[in-house]
Structure formats: structure tokens, C-alpha cells
C-alpha positions as CSV (number, residue, x, y, z in Angstrom):
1,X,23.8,-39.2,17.1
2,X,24.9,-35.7,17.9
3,X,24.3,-32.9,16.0
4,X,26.0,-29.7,15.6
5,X,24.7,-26.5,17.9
6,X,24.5,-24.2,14.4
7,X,22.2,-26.8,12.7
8,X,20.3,-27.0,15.8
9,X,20.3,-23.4,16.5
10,X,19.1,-22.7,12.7
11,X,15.9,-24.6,13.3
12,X,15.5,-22.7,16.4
13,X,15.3,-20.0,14.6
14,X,13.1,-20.9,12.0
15,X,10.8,-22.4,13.9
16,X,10.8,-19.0,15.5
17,X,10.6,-17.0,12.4
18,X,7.5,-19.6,11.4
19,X,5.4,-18.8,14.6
20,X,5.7,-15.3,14.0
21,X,4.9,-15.2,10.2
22,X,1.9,-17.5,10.3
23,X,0.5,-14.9,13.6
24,X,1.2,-11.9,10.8
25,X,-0.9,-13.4,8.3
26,X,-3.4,-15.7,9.3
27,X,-6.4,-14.9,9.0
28,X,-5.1,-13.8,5.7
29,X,-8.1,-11.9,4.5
30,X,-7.6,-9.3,7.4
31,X,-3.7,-9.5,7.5
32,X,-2.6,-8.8,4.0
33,X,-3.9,-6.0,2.2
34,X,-5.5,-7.0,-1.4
35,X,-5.1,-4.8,-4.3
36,X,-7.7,-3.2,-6.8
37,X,-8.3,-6.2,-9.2
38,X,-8.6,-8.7,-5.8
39,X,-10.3,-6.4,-3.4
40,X,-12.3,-4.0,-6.0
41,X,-12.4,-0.2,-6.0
42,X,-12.4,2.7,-8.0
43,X,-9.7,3.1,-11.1
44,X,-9.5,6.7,-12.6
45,X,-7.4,7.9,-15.0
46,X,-7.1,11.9,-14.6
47,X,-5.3,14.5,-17.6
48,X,-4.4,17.8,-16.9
49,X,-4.9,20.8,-19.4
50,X,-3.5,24.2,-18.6
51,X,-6.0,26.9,-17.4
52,X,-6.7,29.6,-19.6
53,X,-4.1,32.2,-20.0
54,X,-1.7,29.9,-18.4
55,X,0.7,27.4,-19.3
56,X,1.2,23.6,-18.6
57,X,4.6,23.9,-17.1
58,X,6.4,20.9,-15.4
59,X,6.1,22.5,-12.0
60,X,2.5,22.7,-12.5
61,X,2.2,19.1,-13.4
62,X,4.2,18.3,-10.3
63,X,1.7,20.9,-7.8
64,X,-1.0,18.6,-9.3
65,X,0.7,15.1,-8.1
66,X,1.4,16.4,-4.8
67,X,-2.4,17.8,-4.5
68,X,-3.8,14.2,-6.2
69,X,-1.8,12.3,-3.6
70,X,-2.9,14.5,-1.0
71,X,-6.5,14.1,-1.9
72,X,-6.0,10.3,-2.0
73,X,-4.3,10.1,1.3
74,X,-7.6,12.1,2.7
75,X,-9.8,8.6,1.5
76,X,-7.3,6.5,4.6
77,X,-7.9,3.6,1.8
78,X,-4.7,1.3,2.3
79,X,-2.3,1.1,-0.7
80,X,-4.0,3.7,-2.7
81,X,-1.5,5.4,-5.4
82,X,-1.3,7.3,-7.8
83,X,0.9,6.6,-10.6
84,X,2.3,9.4,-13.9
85,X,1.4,8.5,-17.1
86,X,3.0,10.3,-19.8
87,X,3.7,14.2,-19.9
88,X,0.4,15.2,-18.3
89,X,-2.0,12.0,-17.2
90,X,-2.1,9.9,-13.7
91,X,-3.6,6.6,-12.9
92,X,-5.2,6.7,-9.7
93,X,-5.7,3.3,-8.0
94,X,-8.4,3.4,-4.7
95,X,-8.9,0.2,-3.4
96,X,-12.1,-0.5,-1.3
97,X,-13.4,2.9,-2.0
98,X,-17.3,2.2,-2.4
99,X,-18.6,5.9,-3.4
100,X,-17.6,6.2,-6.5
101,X,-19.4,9.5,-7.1
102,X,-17.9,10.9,-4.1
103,X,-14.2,10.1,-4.7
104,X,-14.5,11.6,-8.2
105,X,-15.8,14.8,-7.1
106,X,-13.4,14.9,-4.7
107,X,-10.3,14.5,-7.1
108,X,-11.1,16.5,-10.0
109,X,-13.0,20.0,-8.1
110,X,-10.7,22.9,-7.4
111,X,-10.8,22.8,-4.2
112,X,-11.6,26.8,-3.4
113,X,-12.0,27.3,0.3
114,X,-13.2,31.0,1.3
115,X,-14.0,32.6,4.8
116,X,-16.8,35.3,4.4
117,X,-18.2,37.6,7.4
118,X,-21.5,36.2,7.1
119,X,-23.0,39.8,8.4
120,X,-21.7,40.9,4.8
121,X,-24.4,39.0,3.1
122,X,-27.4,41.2,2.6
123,X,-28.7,39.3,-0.4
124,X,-32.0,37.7,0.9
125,X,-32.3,34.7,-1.8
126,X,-28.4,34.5,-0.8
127,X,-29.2,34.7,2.9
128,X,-32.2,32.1,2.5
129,X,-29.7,29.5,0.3
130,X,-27.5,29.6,2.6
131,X,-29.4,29.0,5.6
132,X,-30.9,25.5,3.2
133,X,-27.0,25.0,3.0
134,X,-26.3,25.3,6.6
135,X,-29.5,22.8,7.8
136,X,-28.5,20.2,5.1
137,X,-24.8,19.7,6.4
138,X,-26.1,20.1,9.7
139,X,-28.3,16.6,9.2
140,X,-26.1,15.2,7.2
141,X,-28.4,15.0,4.0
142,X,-27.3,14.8,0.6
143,X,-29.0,17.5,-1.4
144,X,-29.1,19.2,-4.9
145,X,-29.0,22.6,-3.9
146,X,-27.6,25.2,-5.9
147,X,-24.0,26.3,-5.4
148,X,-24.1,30.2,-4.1
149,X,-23.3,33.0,-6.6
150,X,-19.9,34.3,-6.4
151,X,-21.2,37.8,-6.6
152,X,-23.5,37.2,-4.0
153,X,-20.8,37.3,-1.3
154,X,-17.3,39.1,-0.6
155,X,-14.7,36.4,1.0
156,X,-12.1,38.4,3.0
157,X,-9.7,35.6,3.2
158,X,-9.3,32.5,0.8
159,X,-7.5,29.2,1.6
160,X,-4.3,29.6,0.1
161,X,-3.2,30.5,3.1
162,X,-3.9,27.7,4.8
163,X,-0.5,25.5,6.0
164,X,-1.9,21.9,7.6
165,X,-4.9,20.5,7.7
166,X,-5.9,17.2,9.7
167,X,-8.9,15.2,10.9
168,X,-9.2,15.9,15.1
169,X,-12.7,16.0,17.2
170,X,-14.3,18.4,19.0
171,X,-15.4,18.9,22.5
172,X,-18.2,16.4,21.7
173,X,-16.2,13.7,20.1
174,X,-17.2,14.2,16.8
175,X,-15.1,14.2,13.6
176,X,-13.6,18.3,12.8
177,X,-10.8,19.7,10.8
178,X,-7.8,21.8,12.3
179,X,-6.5,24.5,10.5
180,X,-3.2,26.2,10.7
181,X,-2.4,29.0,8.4
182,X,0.6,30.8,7.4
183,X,2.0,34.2,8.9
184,X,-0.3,36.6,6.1
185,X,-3.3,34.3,7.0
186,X,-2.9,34.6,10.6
187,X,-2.7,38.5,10.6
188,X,-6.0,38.7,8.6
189,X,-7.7,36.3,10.5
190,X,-6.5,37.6,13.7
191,X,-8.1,41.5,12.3
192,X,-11.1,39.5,11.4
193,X,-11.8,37.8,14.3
194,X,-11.0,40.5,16.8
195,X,-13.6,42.8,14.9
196,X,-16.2,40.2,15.0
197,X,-15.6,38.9,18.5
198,X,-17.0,42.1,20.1
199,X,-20.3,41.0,18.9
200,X,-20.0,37.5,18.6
201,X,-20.3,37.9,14.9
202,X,-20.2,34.3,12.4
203,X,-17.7,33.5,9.8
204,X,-19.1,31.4,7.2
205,X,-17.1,28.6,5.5
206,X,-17.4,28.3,1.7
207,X,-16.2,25.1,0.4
208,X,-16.8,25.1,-3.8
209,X,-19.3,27.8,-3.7
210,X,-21.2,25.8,-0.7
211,X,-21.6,27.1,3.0
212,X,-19.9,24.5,5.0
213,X,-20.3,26.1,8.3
214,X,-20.8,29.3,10.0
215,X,-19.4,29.1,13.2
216,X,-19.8,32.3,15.9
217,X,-16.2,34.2,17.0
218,X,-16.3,33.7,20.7
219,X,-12.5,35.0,21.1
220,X,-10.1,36.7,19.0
221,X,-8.1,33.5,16.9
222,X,-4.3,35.4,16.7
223,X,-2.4,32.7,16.1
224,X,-4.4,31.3,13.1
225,X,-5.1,27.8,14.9
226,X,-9.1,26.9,13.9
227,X,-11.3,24.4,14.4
228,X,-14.3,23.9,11.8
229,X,-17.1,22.2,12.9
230,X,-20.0,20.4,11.4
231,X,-22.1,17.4,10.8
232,X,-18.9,15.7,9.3
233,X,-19.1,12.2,8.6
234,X,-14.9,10.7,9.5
235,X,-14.9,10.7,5.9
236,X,-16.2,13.8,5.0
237,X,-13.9,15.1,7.6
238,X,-10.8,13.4,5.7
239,X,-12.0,14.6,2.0
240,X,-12.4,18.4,3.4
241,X,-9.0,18.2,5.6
242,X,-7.4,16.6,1.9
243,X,-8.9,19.4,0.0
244,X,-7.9,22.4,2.1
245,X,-4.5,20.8,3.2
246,X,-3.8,20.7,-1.1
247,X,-5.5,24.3,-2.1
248,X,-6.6,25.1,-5.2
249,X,-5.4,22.8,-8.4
250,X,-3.1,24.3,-10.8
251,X,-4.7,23.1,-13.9
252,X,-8.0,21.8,-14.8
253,X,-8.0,18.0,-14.4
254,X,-10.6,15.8,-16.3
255,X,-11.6,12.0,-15.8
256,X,-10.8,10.6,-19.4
257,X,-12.0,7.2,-17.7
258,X,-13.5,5.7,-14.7
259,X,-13.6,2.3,-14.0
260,X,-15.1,0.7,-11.1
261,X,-13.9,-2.9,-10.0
262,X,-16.5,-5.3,-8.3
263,X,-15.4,-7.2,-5.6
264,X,-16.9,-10.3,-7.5
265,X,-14.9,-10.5,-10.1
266,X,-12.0,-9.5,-7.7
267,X,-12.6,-12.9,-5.8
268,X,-13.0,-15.2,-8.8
269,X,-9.6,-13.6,-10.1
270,X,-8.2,-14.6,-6.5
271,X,-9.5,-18.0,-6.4
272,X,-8.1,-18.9,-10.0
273,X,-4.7,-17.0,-8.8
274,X,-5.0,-19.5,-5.8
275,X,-5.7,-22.3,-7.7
276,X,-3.0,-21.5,-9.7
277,X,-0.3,-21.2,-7.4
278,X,-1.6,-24.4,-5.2
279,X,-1.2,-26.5,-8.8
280,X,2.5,-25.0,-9.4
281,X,3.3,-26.3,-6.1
282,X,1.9,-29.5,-6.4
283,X,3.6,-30.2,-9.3
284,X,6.9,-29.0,-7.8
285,X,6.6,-31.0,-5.2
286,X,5.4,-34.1,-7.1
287,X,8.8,-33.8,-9.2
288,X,11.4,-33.6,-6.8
289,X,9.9,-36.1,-5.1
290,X,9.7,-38.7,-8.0
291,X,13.6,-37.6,-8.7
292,X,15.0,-36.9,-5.5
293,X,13.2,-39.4,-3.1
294,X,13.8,-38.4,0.5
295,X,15.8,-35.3,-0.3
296,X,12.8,-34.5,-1.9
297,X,10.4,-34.6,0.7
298,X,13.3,-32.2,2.0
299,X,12.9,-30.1,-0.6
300,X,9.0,-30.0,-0.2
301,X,9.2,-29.1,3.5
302,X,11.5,-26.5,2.5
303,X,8.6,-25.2,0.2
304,X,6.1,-25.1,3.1
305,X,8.3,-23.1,5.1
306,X,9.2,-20.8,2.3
307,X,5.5,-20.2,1.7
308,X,4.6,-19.8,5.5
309,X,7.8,-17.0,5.9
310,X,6.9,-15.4,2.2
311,X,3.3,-14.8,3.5
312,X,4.1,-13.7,6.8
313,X,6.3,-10.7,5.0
314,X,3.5,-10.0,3.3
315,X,1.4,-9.4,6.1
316,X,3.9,-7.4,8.0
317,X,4.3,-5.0,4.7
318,X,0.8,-4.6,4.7
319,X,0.6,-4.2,8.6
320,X,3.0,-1.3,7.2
321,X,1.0,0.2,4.0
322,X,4.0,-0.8,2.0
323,X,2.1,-4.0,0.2
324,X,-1.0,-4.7,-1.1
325,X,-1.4,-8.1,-2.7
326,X,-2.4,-8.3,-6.2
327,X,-2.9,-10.8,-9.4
328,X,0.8,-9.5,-10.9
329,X,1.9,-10.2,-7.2
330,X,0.1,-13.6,-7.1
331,X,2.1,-14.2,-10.1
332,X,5.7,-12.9,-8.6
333,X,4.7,-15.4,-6.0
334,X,3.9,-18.2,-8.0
335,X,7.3,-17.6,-10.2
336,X,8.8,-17.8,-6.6
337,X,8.2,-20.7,-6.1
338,X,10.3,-22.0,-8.6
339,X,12.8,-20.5,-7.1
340,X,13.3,-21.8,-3.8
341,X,12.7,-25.5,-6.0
342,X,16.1,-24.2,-7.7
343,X,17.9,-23.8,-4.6
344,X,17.3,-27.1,-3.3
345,X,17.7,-28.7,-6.3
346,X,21.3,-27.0,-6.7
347,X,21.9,-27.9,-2.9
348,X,21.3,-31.5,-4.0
349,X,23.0,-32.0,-7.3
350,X,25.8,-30.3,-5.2
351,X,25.5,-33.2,-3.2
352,X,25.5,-35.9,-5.1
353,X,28.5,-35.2,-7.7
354,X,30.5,-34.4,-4.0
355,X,29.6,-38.3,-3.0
356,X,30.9,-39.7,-6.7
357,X,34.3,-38.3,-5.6
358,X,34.8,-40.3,-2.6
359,X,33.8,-38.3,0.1
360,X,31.9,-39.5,3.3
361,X,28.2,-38.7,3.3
362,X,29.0,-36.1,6.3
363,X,31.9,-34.2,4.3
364,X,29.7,-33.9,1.0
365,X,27.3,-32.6,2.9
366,X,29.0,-29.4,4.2
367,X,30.8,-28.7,1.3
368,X,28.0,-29.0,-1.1
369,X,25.3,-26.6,1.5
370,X,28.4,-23.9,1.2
371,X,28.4,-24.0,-2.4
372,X,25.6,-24.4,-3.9
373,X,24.3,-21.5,-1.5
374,X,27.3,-19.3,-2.8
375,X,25.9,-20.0,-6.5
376,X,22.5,-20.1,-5.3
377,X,23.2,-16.2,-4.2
378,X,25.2,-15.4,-7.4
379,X,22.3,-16.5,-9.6
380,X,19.2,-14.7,-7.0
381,X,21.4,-11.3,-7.7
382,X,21.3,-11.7,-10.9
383,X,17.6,-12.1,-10.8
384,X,17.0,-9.1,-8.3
385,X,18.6,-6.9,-10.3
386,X,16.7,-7.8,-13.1
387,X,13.6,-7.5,-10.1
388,X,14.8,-4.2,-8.9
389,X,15.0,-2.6,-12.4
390,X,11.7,-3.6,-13.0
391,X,10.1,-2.1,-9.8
392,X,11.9,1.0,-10.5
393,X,11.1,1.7,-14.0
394,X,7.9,-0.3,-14.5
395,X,4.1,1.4,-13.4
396,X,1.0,0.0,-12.4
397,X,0.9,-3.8,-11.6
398,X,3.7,-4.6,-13.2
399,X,5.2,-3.5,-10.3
400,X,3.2,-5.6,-7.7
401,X,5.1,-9.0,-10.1
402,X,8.5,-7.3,-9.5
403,X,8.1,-6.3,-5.3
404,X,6.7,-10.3,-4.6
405,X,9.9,-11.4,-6.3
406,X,12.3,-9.3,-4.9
407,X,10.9,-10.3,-1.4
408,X,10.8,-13.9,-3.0
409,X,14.1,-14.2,-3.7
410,X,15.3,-12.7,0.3
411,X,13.2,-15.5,1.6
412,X,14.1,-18.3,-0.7
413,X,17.9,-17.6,1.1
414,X,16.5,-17.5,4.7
415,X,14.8,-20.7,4.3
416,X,17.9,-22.5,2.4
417,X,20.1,-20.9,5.3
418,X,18.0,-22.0,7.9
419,X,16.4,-25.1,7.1
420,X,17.6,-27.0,3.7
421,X,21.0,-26.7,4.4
422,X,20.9,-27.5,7.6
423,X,18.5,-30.3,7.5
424,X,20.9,-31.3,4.6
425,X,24.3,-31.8,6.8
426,X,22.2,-33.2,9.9
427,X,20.6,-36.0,7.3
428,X,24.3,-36.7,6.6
429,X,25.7,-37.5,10.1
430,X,23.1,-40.1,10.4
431,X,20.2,-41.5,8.1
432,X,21.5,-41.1,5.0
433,X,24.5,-43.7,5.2
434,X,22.3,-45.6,6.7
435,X,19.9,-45.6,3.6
436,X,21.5,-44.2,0.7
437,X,19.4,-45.0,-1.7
438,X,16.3,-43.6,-0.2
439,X,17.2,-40.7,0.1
440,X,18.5,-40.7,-3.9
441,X,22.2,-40.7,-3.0
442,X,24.7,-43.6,-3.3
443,X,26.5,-44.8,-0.8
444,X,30.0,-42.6,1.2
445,X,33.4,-43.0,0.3
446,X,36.2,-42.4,2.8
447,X,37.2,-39.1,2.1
448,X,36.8,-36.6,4.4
């Protein structure tokens, strides 16, 4: 028995396609990324109301979107979003995130950033609350102290001027923030900090009305490149890089509701989404099998490599922050299944009414792979349009159903391309005239 090169050269590649899916997702817990209802977090819905004497313009709903994302990048949590709802809401969705308090300060404060000469400050309560300030970030405690008065102090430069902002380390390895600022910025602080380098004056950094550091001008800073320093924490050092990179919020936000997920309930949810999906297959697999006979143990060996490809997709999107699995997406995968059972069972059908014309077992074969994959396609377009619309228009999880069955339907083609069709025209030139009936078809004509 000899078989052609481009059936033999499909399974080639499938079996390579296999090796490297199943190394992208297994172990699946620490390869594919697991949304807010699997993995738990933080759910906040934020509304934005105009500041007074201003007004709630579509620009300044836009500024605060760009600032919320920022702030949400600052967390590094994989697959956080956040999502527009309505003319002046947003959904924000941070998976992981333990510290609830902390990530809801962190998204709704202003964000005001001021640089103060800290020689200016002759106030002694001021002087002595600020020196509490200073020793409590440098260990690292959490305290209640009182924010400083804003007439206590004269900033001579704000952070609106302020261009980039990212997490580095210093000299000694531990977490900082870089600054760059913009050409006004640069000027003042260059004045500033050629005044105060003469006497090796400090600049204090006010974060909300808190003294974040005060570090001493050694050398005159001219191009507006700084380092601030401090007992950050790498996360502290993200939240303050997010806050300063944003600058101040164009409209007071409030938290209409809060909502923290437990990764308890997260896992049950999983399990019974897993239990789920294993069932649906099961069942699949049970049915063509009890209809189709050996073309159905075809079909279910198809299902097993669509499941090993889907998942290793899945792990390389989430390799990529594009994907984070969720119960809409278990759903999209379950639904998927279903799928790939319709492509075999139209590569079949195919099949069989080709035989009932006369044709040989080998001929039937070829002709009903290339059409039933050519309807097969037809109908999956159909469907991912239908997908794609979804994904576009829908928010929230909705959209995690719509992106597993878009990436459904791409796979369910691979593995019909590479392996049922295939395995379909190799069964042909040899066991199936042999047994027929086994595998559910009757017997070849003589047609070619």
C-alpha cells in the first residue's frame, strides 16, 4: 500500500503543529491566562461627572480612558481592560489584583504630582509632618497620616509637564521611576536645580498632598531626565509611574460599584465549565461513533487533535496578552466543538452519497474531502462573520464567547485539512474496501 506524499506530508505536519501546541499549554494553569470570573480579581465600574465650572465634553471622556488604561497598565495584571459603558461610565476588569483598597485608590485619585523646594517650607507642624511622611515611605509602612495642607507649601513646578514615566532601578537595584518632561518642564527644572545644586539643596516630591521623597540636587538636571527614589515596592513603583505618566484626571471619577471576585468561586465555575465541555465531547464522540462506525473513531481523533491545537492557540495568545480564558470563552469553546463534529460529519456524508453513484472507494474519497471542505468553509464564513460582528460590537464577556469561536472555527479547518481529510483518502486506498461495512460505507463501484 502506498500512499500519497501530500497525505503523508499533512500528518507530518500535524503531528508537528500537536507537539508544539501541547508544549504552549500544558501545564495549562501557568500557560493560559484565566479571566476575572476563573481566576478572581477586582471588578469596578467607574462614572465620570464634569468638575465644577467645567463641562463633560467627549474629549474629556476620552482623556479619562486613556488615563484609566494607563493606570491599569501600571497594575502589569495580564488581560486587564477596561471597557465604555454608555456616554460617561467604564467597566474596569483586573484580574489577580489582590489589594483591592489599593487599586481603587489608585483609579479614582487625581493624580496631582508637585515638586516643592523643600527649603521653602518654614511651617514647623508642616516641616515635622513631613519628616513622619518621609520615614514612613522610607520603611515601607502603611500609615494614616494626614495629607499636607496646600497652603502649607509653594510647588514651583507641577506634573503636567511630565512626558513618560516608567519603572527602572537605581544604582542599588531597587525599584525607581524615570521621568522625562517636556521642553517648559525642562527649562524650570533645569533653573531649579541649578539654583539648588550650589548648596546641595532637596526637592521634595508631593504625590496627592503626600511627600513621596525629597531627594538632594547633586548636579544641575538640564535635560529634564530624573530619577525618583524611594522605598518603592515594584508595585508601588508601577502605580506611581501609571499616575504621573496619565496627569491629572479631567473629571471627577466615582466607583458606583466594586466587586471583588474570589478565586473560590472562580474555580468551581471552572470545574463545572470543564465538566461541561468534557460531557459535550463525550457525547459527540459517543454519536458518531454509534452512526458512523470506523469513520467515527475518525471523527473522534479528529476531535482530540482539534482540542490539543485549539488549546495550544490559546496558550500562545496568552503567551502574547491577547487572551485570557473565561466562562463566555469556555462556552465559545464548547460550541466549537460542534463544529469540527460538523465538518467531519459533512466530509462523510460527502462520502458516502459519492460511493452510491458507482465510484471506487479511492475516487469518492478525493472528491468528497474537496467538497465538503469547500462547503465546510462556505458555512464557517458565515459563522465568523456572525463571530466577528459580535467581537466588534459586543462588551464585556460576551466578547471572550465570540474571540474562542472565531479561533474555533480557524482550527476546526487546519485539523480537517490536515488530518480528516487526509486520514479520509488514505483509509480509502486500502482498509476500507477491504471492510466496508465497518467503517459505515458500502462497498466501491468501478467508477473512477
Amino acid at each position: 500500500m502506498k500512499f500519497k506524499p501530500t497525505n503523508t506530508l499533512a500528518l507530518v505536519a500535524l503531528a508537528a503543529l500537536l507537539a508544539l501546541s501541547a508544549w504552549q499549554f500544558w501545564p495549562i494553569e501557568e500557560k493560559i491566562t484565566q479571566g476575572l470570573d476563573i481566576k478572581g480579581g477586582l471588578s469596578v465600574t467607574l462614572t465620570a461627572e464634569p468638575l465644577s465650572g467645567s463641562e463633560l465634553t467627549e474629549d474629556t471622556i476620552a482623556r479619562v480612558e486613556t488615563i484609566l488604561v494607563e493606570r491599569v497598565n501600571g497594575f502589569g495584571v495580564s488581560e486587564a481592560s477596561v471597557q465604555r459603558q454608555g456616554q460617561n461610565a467604564f467597566l474596569i476588569q483586573l484580574p489577580g489584583v489582590q489589594n483591592a483598597e489599593d487599586a481603587l485608590k489608585l483609579l479614582g485619585e487625581p493624580g496631582k504630582l508637585e515638586f516643592v523646594d523643600l527649603a521653602s517650607v518654614t511651617d514647623t507642624a508642616t516641616i515635622d509632618l513631613i519628616g513622619q511622611q518621609l520615614d514612613a515611605e522610607q520603611s515601607g509602612e502603611t500609615t494614616s497620616l494626614p495629607k499636607l495642607d496646600e497652603g502649607s507649601y509653594e510647588a514651583f513646578m507641577t506634573g503636567e509637564v511630565i512626558t513618560d514615566a516608567r519603572v527602572v532601578t537605581d544604582e542599588r537595584g531597587n525599584p525607581a521611576v524615570s521621568v522625562e518632561m517636556d521642553q517648559q518642564g525642562s527649562q524650570v527644572w533645569g533653573e531649579v536645580t541649578s539654583r539648588l545644586a550650589a548648596t546641595q539643596s532637596q526637592v521634595m516630591i508631593v504625590l496627592d498632598g503626600y511627600a513621596k521623597s525629597a531627594p538632594a540636587v547633586q548636579t544641575a538636571i538640564l535635560d529634564g531626565n530624573t530619577l525618583i527614589t524611594g522605598s518603592f515596592t515594584v508595585d508601588e513603583a508601577k502605580g506611581l509611574a501609571a499616575v504621573l505618566q496619565s496627569g491629572a484626571m479631567p473629571a471627577q471619577v466615582g466607583i458606583d460599584e466594586a466587586r471583588v471576585v474570589g478565586p473560590t468561586l472562580g474555580k468551581e465555575s471552572l470545574n463545572q465549565g470543564l465538566i461541561a465541555g468534557l460531557v459535550g465531547v463525550a457525547l459527540v464522540a459517543l454519536f458518531m461513533i454509534a452512526y458512523y462506525r470506523g469513520l467515527g473513531l475518525v471523527s473522534v481523533v479528529s476531535l482530540l487533535a482539534y482540542g490539543v491545537l485549539m488549546m495550544g492557540t490559546l496558550g500562545i495568545l496568552s503567551r502574547m496578552n491577547a487572551f485570557a480564558l473565561t466562562l463566555p470563552g469556555i462556552a465559545g469553546l464548547i460550541l466549537g466543538i460542534g463544529v469540527a463534529a460538523d465538518t467531519s460529519i459533512l466530509i462523510f456524508e460527502r462520502l458516502k452519497e459519492e460511493i452510491e453513484t458507482g465510484k471506487t472507494h479511492r475516487s469518492a474519497a478525493k472528491s468528497a474531502v474537496r467538497h465538503a471542505i469547500m462547503t465546510s468553509i462556505d458555512a464557517d464564513v458565515v459563522t465568523l462573520v456572525s463571530a466577528v460582528a459580535l467581537y466588534a460590537l459586543a462588551i464585556g464577556p460576551v466578547r471572550g464567547f465570540a474571540f474562542t469561536l472565531i479561533i474555533g472555527i480557524v482550527v476546526d479547518l487546519i485539523a480537517a485539512l490536515l488530518f480528516t481529510g487526509p486520514v479520509t483518502r488514505m483509509l480509502a486506498e486500502g482498509t476500507m474496501s477491504k471492510a466496508p461495512a465497518f467503517w459505515g460505507v458500502k462497498g466501491g463501484g468501478t467508477r473512477g
